[in-house]
Backbone as ProteinMPNN parsed JSONL, in Angstrom:
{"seq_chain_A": "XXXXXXXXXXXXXXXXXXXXXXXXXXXXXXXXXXXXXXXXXXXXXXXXXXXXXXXXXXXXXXXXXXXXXXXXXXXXXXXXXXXXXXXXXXXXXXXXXXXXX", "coords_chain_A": {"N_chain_A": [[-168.148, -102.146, 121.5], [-167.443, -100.25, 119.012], [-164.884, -97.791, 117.657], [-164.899, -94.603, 116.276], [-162.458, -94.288, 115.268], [-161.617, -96.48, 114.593], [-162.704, -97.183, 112.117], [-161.095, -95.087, 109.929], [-159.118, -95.714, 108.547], [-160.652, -97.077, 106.355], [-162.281, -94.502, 105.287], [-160.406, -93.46, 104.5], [-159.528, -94.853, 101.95], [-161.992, -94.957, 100.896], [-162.189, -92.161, 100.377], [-159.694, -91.951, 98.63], [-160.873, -93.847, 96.321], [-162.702, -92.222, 95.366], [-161.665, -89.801, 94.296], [-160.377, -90.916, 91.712], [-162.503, -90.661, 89.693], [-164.105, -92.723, 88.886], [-162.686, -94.226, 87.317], [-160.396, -95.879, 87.769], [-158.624, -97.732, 90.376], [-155.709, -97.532, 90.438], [-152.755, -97.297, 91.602], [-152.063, -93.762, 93.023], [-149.751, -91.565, 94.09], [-150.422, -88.761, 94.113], [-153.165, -89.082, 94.341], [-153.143, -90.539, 96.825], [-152.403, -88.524, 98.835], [-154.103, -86.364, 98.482], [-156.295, -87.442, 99.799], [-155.562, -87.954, 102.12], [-154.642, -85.575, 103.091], [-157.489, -84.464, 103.072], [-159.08, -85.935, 104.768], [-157.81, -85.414, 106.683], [-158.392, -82.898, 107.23], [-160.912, -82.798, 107.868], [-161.296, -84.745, 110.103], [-159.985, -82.168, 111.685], [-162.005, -80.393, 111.576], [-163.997, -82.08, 113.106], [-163.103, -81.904, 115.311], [-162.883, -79.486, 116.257], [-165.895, -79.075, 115.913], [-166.888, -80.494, 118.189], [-165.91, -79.337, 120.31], [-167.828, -77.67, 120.987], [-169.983, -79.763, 122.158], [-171.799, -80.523, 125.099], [-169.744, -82.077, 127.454], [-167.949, -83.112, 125.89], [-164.88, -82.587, 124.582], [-162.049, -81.067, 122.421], [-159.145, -82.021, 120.934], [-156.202, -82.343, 119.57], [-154.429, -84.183, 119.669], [-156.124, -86.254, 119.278], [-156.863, -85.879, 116.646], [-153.967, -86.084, 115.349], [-154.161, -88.881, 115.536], [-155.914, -89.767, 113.963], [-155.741, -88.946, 111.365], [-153.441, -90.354, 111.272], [-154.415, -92.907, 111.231], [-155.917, -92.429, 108.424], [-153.594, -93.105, 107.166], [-152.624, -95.058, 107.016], [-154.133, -96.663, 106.269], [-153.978, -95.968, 103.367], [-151.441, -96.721, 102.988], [-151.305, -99.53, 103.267], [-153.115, -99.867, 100.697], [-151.234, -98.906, 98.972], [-148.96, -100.55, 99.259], [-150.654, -103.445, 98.965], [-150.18, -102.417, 95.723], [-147.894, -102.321, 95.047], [-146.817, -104.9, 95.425], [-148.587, -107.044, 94.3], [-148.697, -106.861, 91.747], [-146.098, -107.842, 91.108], [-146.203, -110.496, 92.39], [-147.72, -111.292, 90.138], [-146.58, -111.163, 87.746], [-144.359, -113.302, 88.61], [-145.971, -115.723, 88.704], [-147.201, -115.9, 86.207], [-144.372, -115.73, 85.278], [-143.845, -118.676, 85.802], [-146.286, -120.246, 85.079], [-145.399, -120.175, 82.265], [-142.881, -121.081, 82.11], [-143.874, -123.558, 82.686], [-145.169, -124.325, 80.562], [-143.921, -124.323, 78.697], [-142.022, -126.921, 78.879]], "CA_chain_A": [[-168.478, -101.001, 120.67], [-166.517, -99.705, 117.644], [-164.841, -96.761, 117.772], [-164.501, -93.782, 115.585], [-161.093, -93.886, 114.3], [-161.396, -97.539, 113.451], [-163.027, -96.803, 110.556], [-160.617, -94.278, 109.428], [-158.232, -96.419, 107.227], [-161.629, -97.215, 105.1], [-162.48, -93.544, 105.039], [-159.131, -93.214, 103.132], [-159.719, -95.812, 101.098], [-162.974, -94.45, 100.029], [-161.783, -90.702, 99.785], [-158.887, -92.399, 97.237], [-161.573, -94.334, 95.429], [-163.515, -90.87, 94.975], [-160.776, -89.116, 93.425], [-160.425, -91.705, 90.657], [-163.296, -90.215, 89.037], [-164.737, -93.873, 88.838], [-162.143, -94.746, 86.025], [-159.57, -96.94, 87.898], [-157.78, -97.955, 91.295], [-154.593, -98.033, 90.772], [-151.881, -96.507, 92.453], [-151.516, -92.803, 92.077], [-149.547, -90.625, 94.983], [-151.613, -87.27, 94.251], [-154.787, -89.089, 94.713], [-153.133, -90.607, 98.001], [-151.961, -87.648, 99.049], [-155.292, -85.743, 98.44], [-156.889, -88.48, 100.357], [-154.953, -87.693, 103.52], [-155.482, -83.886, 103.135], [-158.839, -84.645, 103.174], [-159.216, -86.979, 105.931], [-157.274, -84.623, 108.29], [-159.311, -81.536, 107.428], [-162.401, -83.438, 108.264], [-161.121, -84.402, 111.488], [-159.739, -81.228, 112.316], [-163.216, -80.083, 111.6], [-164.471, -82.456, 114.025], [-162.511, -82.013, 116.487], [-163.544, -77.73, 115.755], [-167.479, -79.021, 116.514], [-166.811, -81.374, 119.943], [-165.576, -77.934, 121.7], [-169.23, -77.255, 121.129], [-170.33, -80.6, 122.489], [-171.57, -80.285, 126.183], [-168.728, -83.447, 128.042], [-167.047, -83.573, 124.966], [-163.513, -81.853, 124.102], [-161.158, -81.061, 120.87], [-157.621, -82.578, 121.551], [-155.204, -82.505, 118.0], [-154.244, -86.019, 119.797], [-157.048, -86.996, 118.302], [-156.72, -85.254, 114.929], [-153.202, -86.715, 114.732], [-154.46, -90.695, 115.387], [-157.503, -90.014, 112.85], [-154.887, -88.916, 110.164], [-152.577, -91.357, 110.811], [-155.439, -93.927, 110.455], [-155.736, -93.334, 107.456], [-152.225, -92.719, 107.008], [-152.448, -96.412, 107.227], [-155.447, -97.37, 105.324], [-153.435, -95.804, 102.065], [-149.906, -97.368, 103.01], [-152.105, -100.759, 102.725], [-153.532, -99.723, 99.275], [-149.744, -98.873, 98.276], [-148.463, -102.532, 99.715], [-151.022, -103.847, 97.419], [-150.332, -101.971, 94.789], [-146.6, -102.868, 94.86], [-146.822, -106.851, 95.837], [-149.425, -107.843, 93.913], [-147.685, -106.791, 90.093], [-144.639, -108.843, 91.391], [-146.691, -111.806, 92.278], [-149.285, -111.757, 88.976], [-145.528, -111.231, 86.82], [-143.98, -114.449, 89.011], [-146.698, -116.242, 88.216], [-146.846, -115.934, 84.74], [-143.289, -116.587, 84.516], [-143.903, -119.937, 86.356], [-146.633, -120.943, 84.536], [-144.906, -119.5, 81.231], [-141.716, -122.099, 81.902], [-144.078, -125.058, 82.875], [-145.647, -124.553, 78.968], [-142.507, -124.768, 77.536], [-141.606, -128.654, 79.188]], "C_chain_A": [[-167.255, -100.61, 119.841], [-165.959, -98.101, 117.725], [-164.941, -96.082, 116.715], [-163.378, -94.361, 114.641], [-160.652, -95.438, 113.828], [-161.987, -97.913, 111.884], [-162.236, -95.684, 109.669], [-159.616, -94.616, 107.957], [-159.675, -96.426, 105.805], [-162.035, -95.941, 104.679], [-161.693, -93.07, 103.962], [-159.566, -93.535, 102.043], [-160.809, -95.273, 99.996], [-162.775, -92.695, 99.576], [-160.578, -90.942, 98.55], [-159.361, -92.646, 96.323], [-162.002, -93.163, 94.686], [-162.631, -90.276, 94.269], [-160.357, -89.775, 92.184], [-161.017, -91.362, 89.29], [-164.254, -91.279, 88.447], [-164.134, -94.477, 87.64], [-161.235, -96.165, 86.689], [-159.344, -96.864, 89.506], [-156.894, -98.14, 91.404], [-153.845, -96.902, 91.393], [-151.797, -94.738, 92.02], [-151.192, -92.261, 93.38], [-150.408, -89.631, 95.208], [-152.465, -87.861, 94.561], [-154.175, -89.756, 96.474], [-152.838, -89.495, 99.258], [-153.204, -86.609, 99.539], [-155.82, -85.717, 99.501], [-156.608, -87.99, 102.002], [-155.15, -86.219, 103.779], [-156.681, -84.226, 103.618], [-159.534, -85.088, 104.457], [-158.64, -85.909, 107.247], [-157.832, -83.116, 108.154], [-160.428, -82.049, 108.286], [-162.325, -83.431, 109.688], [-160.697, -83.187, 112.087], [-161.152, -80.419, 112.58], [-164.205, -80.364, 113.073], [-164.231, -82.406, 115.471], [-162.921, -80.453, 117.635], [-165.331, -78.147, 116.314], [-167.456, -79.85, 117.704], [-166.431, -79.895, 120.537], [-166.962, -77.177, 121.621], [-170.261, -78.035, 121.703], [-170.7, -80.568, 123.804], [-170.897, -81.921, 126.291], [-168.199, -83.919, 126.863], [-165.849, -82.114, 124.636], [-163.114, -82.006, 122.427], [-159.839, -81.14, 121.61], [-156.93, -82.544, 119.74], [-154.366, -83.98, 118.602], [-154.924, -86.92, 119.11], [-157.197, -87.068, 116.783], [-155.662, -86.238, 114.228], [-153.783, -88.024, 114.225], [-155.351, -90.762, 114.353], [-156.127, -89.771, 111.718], [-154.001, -89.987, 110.142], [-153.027, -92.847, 110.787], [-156.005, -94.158, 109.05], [-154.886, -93.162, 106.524], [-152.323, -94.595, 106.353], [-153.197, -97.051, 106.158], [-154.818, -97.444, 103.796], [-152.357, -96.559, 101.877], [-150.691, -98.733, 102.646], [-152.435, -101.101, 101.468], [-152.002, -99.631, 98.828], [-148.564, -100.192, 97.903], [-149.068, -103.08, 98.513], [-150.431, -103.381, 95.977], [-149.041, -102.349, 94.026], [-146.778, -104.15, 95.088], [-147.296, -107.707, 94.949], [-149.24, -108.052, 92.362], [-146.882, -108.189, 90.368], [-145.263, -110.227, 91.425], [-147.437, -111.905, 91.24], [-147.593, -112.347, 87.668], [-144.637, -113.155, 86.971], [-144.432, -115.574, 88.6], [-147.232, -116.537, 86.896], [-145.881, -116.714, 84.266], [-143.487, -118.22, 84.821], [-144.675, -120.606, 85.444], [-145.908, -120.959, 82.414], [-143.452, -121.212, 80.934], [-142.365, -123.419, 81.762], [-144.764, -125.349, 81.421], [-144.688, -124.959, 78.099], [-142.053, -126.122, 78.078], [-142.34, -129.344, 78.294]], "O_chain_A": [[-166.113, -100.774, 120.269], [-166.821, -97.234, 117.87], [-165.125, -96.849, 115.771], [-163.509, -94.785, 113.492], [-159.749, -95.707, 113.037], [-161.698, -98.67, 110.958], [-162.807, -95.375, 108.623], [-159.467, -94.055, 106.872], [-159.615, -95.922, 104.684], [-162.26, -95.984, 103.469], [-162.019, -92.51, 102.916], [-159.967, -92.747, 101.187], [-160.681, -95.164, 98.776], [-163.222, -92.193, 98.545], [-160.556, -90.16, 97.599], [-158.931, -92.156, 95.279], [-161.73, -93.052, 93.491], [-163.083, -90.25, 93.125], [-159.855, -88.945, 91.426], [-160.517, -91.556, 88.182], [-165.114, -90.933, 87.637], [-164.835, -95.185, 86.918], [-161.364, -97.29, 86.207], [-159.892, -95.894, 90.029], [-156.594, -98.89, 92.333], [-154.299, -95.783, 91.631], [-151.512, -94.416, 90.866], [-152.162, -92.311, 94.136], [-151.078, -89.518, 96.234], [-153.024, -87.203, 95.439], [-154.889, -89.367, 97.398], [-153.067, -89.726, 100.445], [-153.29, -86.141, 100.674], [-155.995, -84.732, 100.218], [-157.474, -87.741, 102.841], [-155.844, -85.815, 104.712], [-156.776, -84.241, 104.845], [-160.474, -84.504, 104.996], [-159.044, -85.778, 108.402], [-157.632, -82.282, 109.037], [-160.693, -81.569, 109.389], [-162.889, -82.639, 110.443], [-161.107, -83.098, 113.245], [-161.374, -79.879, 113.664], [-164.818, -79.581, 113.799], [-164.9, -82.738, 116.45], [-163.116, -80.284, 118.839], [-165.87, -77.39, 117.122], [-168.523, -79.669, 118.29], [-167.099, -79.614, 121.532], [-167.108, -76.107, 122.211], [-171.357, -77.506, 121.886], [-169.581, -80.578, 124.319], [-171.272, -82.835, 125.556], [-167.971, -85.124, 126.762], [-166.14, -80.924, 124.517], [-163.607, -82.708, 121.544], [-159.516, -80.509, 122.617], [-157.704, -82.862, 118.838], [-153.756, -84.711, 117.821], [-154.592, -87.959, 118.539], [-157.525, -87.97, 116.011], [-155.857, -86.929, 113.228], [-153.927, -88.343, 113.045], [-155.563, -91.856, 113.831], [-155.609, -90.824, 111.346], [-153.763, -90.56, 109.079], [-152.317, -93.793, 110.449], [-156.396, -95.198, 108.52], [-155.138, -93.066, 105.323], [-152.013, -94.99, 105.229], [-152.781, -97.861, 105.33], [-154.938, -98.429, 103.067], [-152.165, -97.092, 100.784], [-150.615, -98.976, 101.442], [-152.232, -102.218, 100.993], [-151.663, -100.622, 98.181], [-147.83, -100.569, 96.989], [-148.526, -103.234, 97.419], [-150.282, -104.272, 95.142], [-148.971, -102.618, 92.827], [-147.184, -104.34, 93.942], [-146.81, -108.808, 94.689], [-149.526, -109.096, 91.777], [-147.09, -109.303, 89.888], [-144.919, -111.07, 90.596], [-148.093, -112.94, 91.36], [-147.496, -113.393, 87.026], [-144.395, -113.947, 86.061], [-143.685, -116.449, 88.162], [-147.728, -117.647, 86.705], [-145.901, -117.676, 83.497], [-143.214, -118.974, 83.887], [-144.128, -121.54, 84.857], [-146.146, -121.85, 81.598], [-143.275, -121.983, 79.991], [-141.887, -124.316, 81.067], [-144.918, -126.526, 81.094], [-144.663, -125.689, 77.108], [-141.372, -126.534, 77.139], [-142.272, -130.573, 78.257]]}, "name": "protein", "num_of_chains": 1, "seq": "XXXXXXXXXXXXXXXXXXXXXXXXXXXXXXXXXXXXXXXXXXXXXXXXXXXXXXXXXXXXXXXXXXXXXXXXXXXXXXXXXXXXXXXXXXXXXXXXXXXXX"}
């Protein structure tokens, strides 16, 4: 079975996408930033309706690991976002020199 908070990185992901306004994906801090706001209200939320749950609790143990899931999910999008310039530019130059032989 799957838990919860392994879906949390994609939650990011898609609360980043959403803030875009459906124009682009590229890197922007504020929208990652947002993203993580967002994500850790939610859970705090959730964490706010389980103390209403009969055999279920609210722990901020939990709150943290959900935020810093998709603490993670964004640092991933950021990796990309940095790596993948560098390699498209590399690549260029490479094929760029082998035109000129």
């Amino acid at each position: 079975m799957v838990a919860d908070d392994d879906w949390l990185g994609i939650f990011g992901l898609l609360l980043y996408g959403s803030f875009s306004g459906g124009r682009d994906f590229s890197w922007s801090g504020r929208r990652a930033m947002a993203a993580v706001a967002v994500a850790a209200m939610y859970s705090l939320s959730d964490e706010f309706h389980q103390l209403f749950v009969p055999g279920r609790g609210a722990s901020l143990w939990d709150c943290g690991l959900d935020t810093l899931g998709t603490t993670l999910g964004i640092l991933l999008l950021y990796a990309r976002a940095r790596l993948l310039p560098a390699k498209a530019s590399s690549t260029a130059a490479v094929e760029a020199s082998a035109a000129e032989k």
